[in-house]
C-alpha positions, 0 to 999 in steps of 0.5 A, spaced: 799 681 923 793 678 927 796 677 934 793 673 940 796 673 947 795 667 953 798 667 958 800 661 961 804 662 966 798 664 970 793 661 967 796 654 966 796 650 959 793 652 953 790 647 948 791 649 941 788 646 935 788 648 928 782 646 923 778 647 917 772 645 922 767 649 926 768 647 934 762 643 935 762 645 944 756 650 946 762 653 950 766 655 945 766 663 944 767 667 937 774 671 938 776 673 931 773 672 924 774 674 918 780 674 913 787 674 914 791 677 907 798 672 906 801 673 899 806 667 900 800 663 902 804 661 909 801 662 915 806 662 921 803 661 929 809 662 934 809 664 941 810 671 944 818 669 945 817 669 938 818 660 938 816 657 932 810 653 933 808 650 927 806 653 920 800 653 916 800 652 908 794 655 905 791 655 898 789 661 898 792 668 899 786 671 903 785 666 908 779 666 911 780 664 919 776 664 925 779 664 932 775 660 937 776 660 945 773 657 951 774 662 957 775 669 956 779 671 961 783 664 962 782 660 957 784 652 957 783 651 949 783 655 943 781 652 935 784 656 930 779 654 924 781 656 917 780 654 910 784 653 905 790 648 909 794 645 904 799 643 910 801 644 916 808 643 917 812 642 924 814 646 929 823 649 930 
């Protein structure tokens, strides 16, 4: 399990965005990288609510996965970059 926490409430709205492309902003600091393990190749984001944000399906069952964010104390955007998509699947 890889868990990262925002608090929005505080901070405000979070952008969120799932891709197989490194951020291409000068602001973007490196938060996370290296591989997440998923032997059903499925990978779920949810909220700390435990709330079904959307699922990923991966080719592979050793995901290779950077996190991304623009501030690290009040961040408005995080990129979640991954390879391997198959698909992303939709939200509850």
């Amino acid at each position: 399990m890889l868990a990262l926490a925002v608090q929005h409430d505080a901070e405000g709205e979070v952008e969120l965005q799932i891709t197989n492309d490194t951020p291409k902003e000068s602001n973007m600091t490196l938060l996370f990288d290296g591989v997440l393990p998923t032997r059903r190749r499925r990978i779920e984001i949810q909220t700390v609510y435990l709330d079904r944000v959307t699922g990923i399906r991966t080719l592979l069952e050793e995901l290779p996965l950077r996190i991304w964010w623009d501030d690290p104390r009040q961040p408005e955007r995080v990129v979640i970059e991954c390879l391997g998509i198959v698909e992303l699947t939709s939200g509850s």
